[in-house]
N, C-alpha and C positions, 0 to 999 in steps of 0.2 A: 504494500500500500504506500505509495506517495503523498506526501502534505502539499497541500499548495501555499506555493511562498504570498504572504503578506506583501502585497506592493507599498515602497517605501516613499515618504514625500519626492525624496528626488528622482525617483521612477515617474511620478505624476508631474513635477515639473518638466522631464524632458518628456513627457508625450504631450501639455501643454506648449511646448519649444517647437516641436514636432507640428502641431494643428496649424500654430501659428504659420509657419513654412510654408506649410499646404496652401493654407488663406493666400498667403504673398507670391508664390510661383504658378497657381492656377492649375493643379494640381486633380485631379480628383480623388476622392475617396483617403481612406489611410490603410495601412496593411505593419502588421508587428515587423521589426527590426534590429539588429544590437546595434548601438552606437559607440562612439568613443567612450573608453573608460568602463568595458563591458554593460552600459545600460540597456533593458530590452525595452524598446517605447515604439509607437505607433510612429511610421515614416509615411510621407504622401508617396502617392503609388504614382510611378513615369506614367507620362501623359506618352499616349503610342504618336507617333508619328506617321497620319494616312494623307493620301493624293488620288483619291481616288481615279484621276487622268492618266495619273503612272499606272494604275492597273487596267484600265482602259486602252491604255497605247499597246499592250500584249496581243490584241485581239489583232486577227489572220499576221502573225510576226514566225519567224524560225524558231522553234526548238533550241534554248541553247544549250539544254541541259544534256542532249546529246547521249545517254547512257547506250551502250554497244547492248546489242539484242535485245534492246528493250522500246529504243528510241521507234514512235512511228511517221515522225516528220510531217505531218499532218495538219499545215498552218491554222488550218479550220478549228483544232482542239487546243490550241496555243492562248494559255493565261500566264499569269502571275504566280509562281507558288514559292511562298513564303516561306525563309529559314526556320529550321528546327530547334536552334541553338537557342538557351539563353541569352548570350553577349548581343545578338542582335534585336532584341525586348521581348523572346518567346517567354509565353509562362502559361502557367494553368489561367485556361478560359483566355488567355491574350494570344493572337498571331504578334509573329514579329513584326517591326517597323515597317513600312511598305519600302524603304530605303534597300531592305536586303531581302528583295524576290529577283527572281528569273523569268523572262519568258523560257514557260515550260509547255510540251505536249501531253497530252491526256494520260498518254501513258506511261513516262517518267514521271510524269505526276504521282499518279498513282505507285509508283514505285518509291519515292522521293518519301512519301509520308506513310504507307502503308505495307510496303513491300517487304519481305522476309532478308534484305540483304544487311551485312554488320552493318554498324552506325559508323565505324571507320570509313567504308566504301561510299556511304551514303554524303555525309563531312564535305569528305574531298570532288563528290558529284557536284555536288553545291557549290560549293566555294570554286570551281572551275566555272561551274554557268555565270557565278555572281561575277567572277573576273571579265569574263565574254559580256554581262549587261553591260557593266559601268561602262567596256567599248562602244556598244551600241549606245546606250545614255548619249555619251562623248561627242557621236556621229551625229545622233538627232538633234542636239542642241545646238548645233551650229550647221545642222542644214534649213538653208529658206526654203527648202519644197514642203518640209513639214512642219504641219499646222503647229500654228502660235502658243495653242495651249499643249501640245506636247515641248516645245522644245523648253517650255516655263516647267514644265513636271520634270523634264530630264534633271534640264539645271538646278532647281528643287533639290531631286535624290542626290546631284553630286553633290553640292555645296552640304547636304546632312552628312554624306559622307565622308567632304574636306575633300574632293577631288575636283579636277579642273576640266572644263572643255575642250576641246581642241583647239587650238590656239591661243588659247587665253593665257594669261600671265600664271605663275606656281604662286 
């Protein structure tokens, strides 16, 4: 049997500290956290990061997730499919940022999120497509054939990501 610990004034001061934070960065909701000094206090939960034009711009695009024997190339089935990872804001009930998806086909898709293959192979499938977007990103931002609000979504996910357009200053 376990006790439960008595929360002490300075646990409720830093989840007062904590509320407050939330108020001031616009934050939604709160979620438990340890802070400095080992405290466990309520932190404001990351605001996700969507565009919903960036997931729009996928539609009839290439595959770039490209998985061998699995890829069906299929412009027609070509969305958005968002990282799996923590680092890039995945969590229980949260997709990640729209900053780190791929155009993917239905059936890497499907493979990418559901598939029986290690999480190692999966990782590195990803993180090759995310390298191949940010190129395409790169390309639609600085081309004038495509429309206004995609080359503003490109430029969007780079700049979330700290990367640069083509030809643009580092």
């Amino acid at each position: 049997m376990h006790s439960l610990k008595k929360r002490q004034p300075a646990d409720r001061e830093a989840e007062k500290e904590a509320r407050r934070a939330a108020l001031l960065t616009g934050a939604r909701g709160l979620h438990r956290g340890t802070y400095a000094g080992g405290v466990v206090a309520s932190a404001p939960k990351p605001v996700p990061w969507r565009c919903p034009t960036l997931l729009d711009m996928a539609r009839d695009r290439p595959c770039l997730m490209l998985v061998p024997g699995i890829c069906n190339h299929r412009t027609d089935t070509t969305v958005a499919a968002h990282s799996n990872w923590g680092e890039h804001g995945k969590a229980k009930g949260r997709k990640a940022d729209d900053c780190y998806s791929a155009w993917c086909c239905a059936a890497c898709h499907t493979w990418l999120d559901q598939g029986g293959a290690p999480a190692g192979q999966k990782r590195a499938a990803f993180m090759a497509a995310h390298a191949r977007q940010v190129l395409a990103w790169r390309q639609i931002a600085t081309d004038p054939t495509e429309p206004a609000r995609y080359r503003r979504a490109a430029l969007a996910a780079l700049e979330r990501l700290g990367a640069t357009a083509f030809g643009a200053a580092p």
